[in-house]
C-alpha positions in Angstrom: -0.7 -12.4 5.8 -7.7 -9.7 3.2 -8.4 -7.1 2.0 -6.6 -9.4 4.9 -5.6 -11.8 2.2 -3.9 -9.2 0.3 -1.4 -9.9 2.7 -0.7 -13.3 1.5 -0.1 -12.0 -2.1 3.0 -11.2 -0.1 4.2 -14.4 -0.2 5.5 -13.9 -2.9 8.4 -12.3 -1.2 8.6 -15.6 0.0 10.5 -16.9 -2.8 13.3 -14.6 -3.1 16.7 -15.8 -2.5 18.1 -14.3 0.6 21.5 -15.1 2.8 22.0 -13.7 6.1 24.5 -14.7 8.9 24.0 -17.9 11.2 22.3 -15.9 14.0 19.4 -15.1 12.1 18.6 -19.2 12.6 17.2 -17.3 16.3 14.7 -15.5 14.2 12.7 -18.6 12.8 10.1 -18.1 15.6 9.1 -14.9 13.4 6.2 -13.5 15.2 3.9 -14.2 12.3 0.9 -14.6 15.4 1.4 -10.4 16.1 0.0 -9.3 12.3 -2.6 -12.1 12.6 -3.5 -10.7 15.9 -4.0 -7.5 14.3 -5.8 -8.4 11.7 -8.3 -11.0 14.0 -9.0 -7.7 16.2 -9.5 -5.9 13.2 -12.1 -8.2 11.0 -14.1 -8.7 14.2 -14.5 -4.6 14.7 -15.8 -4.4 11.1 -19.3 -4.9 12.4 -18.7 -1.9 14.9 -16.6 0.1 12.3 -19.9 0.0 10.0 -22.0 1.2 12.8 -19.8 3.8 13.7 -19.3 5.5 10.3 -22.4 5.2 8.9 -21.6 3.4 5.9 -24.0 1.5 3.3 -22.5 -2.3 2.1 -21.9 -0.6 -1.0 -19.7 2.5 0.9 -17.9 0.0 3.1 -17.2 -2.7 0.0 -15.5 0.4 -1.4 -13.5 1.6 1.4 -11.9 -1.7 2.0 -10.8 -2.1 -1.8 -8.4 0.5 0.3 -6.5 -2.1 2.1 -5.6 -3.5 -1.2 -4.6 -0.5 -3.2 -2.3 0.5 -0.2 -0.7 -2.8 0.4 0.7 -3.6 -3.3 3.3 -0.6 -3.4 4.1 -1.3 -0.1 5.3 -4.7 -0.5 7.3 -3.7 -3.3 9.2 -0.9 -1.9 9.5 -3.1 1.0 11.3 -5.5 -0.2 14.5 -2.9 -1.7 14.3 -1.2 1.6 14.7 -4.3 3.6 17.7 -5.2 1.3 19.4 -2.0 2.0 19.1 -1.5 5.3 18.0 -4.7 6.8 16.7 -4.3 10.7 16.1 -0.9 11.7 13.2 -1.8 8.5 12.1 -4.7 10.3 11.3 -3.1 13.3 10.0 0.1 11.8 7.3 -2.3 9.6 6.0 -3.7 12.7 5.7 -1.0 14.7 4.0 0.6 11.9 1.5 -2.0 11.6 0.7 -1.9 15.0 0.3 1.8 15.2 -1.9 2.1 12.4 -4.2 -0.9 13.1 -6.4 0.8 15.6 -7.2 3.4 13.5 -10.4 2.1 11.4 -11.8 1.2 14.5 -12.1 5.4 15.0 -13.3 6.6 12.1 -16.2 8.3 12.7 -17.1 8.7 8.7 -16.7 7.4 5.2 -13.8 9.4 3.9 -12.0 9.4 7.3 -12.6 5.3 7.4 -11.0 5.3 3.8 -7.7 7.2 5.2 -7.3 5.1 7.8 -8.1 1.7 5.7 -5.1 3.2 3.7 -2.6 3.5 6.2 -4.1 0.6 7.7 -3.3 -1.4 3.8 0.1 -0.1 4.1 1.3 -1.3 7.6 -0.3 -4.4 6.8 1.3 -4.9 3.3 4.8 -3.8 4.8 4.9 -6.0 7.7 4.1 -9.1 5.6 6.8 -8.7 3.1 9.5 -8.6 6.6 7.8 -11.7 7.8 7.5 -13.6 4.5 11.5 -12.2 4.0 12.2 -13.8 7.4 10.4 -16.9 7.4 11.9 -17.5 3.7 15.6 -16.4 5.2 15.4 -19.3 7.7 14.7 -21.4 5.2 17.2 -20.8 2.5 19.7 -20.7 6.0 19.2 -23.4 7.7 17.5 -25.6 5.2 13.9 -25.8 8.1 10.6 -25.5 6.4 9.0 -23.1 8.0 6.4 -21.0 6.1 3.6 -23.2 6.2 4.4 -22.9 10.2 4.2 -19.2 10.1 1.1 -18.7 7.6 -0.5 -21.5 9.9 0.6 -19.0 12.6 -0.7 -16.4 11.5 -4.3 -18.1 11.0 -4.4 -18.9 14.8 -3.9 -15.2 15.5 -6.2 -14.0 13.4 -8.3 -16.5 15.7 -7.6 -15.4 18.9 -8.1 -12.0 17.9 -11.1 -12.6 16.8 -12.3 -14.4 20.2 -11.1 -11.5 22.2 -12.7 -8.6 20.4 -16.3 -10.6 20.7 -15.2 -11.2 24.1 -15.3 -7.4 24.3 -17.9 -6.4 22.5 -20.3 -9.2 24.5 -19.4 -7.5 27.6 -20.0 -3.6 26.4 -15.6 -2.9 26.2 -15.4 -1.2 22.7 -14.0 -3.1 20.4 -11.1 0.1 19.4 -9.5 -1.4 23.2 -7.9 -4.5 22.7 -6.4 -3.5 19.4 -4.8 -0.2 21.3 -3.6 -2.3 23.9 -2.0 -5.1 21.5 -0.5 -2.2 19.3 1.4 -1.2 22.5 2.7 -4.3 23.4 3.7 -4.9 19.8 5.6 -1.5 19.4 7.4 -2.2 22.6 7.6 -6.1 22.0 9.4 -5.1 18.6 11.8 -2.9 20.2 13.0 -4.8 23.0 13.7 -7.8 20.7 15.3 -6.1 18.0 18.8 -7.5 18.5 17.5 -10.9 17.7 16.8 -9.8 13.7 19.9 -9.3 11.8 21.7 -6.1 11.5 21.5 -6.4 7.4 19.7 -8.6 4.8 21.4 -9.2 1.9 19.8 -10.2 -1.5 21.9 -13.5 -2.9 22.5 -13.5 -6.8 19.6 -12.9 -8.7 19.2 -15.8 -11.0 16.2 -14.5 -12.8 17.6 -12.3 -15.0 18.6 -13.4 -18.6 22.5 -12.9 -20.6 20.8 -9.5 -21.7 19.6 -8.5 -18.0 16.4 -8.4 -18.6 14.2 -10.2 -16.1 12.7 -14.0 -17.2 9.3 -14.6 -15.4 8.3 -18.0 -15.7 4.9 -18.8 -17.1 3.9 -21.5 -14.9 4.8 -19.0 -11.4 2.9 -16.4 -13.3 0.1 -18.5 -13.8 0.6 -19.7 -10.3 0.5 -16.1 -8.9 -2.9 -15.0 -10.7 -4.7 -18.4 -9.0 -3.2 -17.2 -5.7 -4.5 -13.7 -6.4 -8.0 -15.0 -6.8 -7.4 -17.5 -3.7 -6.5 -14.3 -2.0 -9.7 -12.0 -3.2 -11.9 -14.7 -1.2 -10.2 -15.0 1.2 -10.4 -11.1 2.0 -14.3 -11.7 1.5 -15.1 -14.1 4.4 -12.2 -12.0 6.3 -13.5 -9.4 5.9 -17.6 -9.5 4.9 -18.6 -12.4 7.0 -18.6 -11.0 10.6 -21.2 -7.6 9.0 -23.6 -10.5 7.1 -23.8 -12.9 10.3 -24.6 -9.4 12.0 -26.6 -7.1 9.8 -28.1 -9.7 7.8 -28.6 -13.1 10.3 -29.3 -10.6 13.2 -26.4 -12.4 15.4 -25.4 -10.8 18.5 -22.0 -9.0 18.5 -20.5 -11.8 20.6 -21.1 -14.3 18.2 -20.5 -12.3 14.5 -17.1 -11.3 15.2 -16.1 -15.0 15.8 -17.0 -16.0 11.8 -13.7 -14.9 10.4 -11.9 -16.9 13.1 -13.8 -20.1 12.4 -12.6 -19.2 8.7 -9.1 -18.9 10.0 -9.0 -21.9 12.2 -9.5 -23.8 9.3 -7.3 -22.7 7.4 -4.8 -23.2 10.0 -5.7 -26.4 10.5 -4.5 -26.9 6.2 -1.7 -25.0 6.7 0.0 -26.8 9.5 -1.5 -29.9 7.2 0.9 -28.7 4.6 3.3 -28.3 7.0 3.7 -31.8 7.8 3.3 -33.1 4.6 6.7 -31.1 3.4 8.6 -32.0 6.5 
C-alpha cells in the first residue's frame, strides 16, 4: 500500500488477470486514499506508541517485523477469497483494516504492541490485495491506467494522515483519536457504498500454467519481484523509523516528527503520478 511498504509487495496482485462486469468501470475511483489514511495516522503515532509501551529501538524494530509476518499470508489467502466470493470480501477487508488500525496506538506494552501490530499486518495486507485487485480490474476492463493513480493516491493519504495526527499531537489530542474516528467513518463509508463493488470477481484463464499444469514463473518477474521487495524494506524504514529518530534522536517536537513520513510520501506521490503520466 511499510512494515507500510509491505503493502506494496501487494502489488503484485496487481498483475493478475481479472474480468468483471461493465459496472465495475464505477469502481476505478478505488479509495486507495482510506488505507493510506490509515497508515499516515499510524506512522505518525509511532513516536507516541514507543512512549506508551515502553519499548527499547531494538523491542520496537522487532515488533514491527509483525506487520510483515502478518501481511504475507494475508495477501495470499486474499486473493482466492476475493475470487470466490467477490464483494461481501471487499467490504469485510476494509472494514477490517479500519477496525484494527487503532489498535497499536493502545498498547500499553511490548507483547500487547506485538498482537496488535499483527492484526494490524493483517488488515493492512488484506485490504491491499482488494485495492490492487480493483485498480488492476479497471484496467484489464476498461483498458484506463490507473494504478500509478491509486499508489500515487495512496502516498497523499499517507500524507494527510500524517499532517493531522501532528496536528493533534501539537495541540495535546492523543494521537489514538483521529485514527478511531477515521476507522468509523471508513467502516460506515464501506458499507454505505458497497453496491458500487461488484457482486463477484472472477479470475480470467490462467495463462501461467504450462501443458503439464504446473505453474511457469518467469525469471525476469521473479527477479523483478525480489528488487521490489528490497524497494519495499526501505520504504517501511523511513515509514516507519523516521518519525521516532527526528523525535528521540534530533529532539523534534511531536508536531514536527510525525510529519517526516509524510514528506517521504509526498514524494513519492509526486513519482508516482510522474509515472502516471508518462504511461498515459
Amino acid at each position: 500500500m511499510p512494515g507500510a511498504a509491505i503493502c506494496n509487495v501487494s502489488s503484485i496482485a496487481a498483475t493478475m488477470p481479472w474480468t468483471v462486469s461493465p459496472a465495475y468501470g464505477a469502481a476505478k475511483a478505488a479509495p486507495e486514499h482510506l488505507p493510506g489514511l490509515l497508515w499516515g495516522l499510524y506512522a505518525a503515532t509511532l513516536p507516541e506508541i514507543k512512549n506508551n509501551t515502553g519499548a527499547s529501538d531494538g523491542e520496537l524494530g522487532a515488533a514491527l517485523v509483525s506487520v510483515g509476518l502478518a501481511a504475507a499470508p494475508a495477501m495470499f489467502v486474499l486473493g482466492r477469497l476475493l475470487d470466490r466470493y467477490g464483494r461481501p470480501v471487499v467490504v469485510v477487508s476494509l472494514c477490517l483494516f479500519a477496525v484494527v488500525a487503532p489498535l497499536p496506538a493502545f498498547a500499553t506494552s511490548v507483547p500487547t504492541l506485538v498482537i496488535a501490530l499483527l492484526l494490524f499486518g493483517f488488515g493492512s495486507g488484506a485490504c491491499d490485495v482488494v485495492i490492487n485487485s480493483m485498480s488492476a480490474t479497471v484496467e484489464a476492463e476498461t483498458g484506463e491506467r490507473v494504478l500509478n493513480r491509486a499508489h500515487a493516491l495512496f502516498s497523499v493519504g499517507l500524507l494527510v494522515g500524517t499532517v493531522v495526527t501532528s496536528v493533534a499531537r501539537a495541540t495535546g489530542v492523543a494521537a489514538s483519536w483521529p485514527l478511531v474516528v477515521l476507522a468509523v467513518v471508513t467502516v460506515f463509508g464501506a458499507v454505505a457504498l458497497r453496491t458500487r463493488v461488484p457482486a463477484r470477481i472472477v479470475r480470467a484463464k490462467d495463462e501461467t500454467r504450462d501443458v503439464t499444469g504446473r505453474r511457469r514463473i518467469d525469471p525476469v518477474v521473479l527477479g523483478l519481484g525480489l528488487l521490489a521487495a528490497l524497494a519495499a524494506l526501505v520504504e517501511s524504514g523511513v515509514q516507519q523509523w523516521s518519525a521516532v529518530f527526528l523525535e528521540d534522536e534530533v529532539g523534534a517536537p511531536p508536531g514536527l516528527s510525525g510529519l517526516a513520513p509524510g514528506v517521504f510520501a509526498g514524494s513519492m506521490a509526486l513519482g508516482r503520478l510522474g509515472g502516471h503520466w508518462l504511461v498515459r
